[in-house]
N, C-alpha and C positions, 0 to 999 in steps of 0.2 A: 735819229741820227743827230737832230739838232745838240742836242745835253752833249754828245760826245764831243760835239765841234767845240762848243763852248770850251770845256775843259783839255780840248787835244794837246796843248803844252803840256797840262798836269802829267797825261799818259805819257807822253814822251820823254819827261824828266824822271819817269818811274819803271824806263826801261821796256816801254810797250808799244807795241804795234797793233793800232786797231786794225781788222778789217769785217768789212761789212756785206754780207753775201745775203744777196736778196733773189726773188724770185722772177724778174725781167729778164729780159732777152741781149745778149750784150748790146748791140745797138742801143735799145732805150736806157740800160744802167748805165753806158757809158756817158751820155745825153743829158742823163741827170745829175752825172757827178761833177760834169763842166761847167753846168750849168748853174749849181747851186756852191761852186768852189769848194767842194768836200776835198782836207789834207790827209784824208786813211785813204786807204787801200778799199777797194769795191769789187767785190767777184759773184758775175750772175751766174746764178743755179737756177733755171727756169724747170726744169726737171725736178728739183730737191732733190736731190741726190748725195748732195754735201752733208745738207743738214740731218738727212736721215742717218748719216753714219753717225750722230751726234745724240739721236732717237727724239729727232722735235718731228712731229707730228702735224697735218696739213688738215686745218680744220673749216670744212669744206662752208658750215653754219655760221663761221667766222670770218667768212669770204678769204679764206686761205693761211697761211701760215702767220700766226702772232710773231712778237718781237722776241727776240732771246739774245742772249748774253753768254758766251761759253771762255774762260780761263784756261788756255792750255797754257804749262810752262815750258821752258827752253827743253828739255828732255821728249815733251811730248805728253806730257801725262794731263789728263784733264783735271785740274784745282777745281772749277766753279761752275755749274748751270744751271740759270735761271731762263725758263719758257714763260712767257708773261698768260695773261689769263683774256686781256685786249689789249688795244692799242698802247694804253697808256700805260699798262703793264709793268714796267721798266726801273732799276735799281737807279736810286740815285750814285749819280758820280763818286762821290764821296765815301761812300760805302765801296764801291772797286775800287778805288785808290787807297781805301785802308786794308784792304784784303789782296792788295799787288802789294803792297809795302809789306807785309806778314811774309807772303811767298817769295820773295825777291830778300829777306834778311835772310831765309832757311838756309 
């Protein structure tokens, strides 16, 4: 979530709403997001529930669900998913924001 913070104005000048749905309880996602001044949007899925309609996968050997990345556009349709392999797993910013800019001239 760090990389995202960093760059949140770029998202925002390119017409995007992160939000970031993790596997806590609201209680503790809420806790964290005040805590650490996150400007997205936060939505606990302690269940997976969310992400399963998405088809990311809870990898029990990986101590639970890796990071992912998904592109819906204003329609609803899914542009983009990337499921990381571990932590670090993650697109650089710059590559989303040249593939929101692709999506967003269409």
């Amino acid at each position: 979530m760090a990389q995202l913070r960093l760059d949140h104005k770029k998202f925002s000048e390119a017409n995007t709403v992160i939000l970031v749905i993790g596997p806590e309880s609201p209680d503790a996602y809420k806790a964290y997001f005040e805590k650490e001044q996150l400007p997205f949007v936060g939505l606990p899925d302690p269940r997976h529930k969310v992400l399963k309609l998405f088809g990311q996968k809870v990898n029990l050997f990986k101590l639970g669900r890796m990071p992912g990345q998904i592109i819906v556009d204003k329609q609803g349709n899914v542009r983009f998913i990337h499921y990381g392999h571990n932590m670090a797993d993650i697109p650089v910013n710059e590559e989303v924001l040249t593939l929101l800019q692709r999506i967003n001239a269409e």
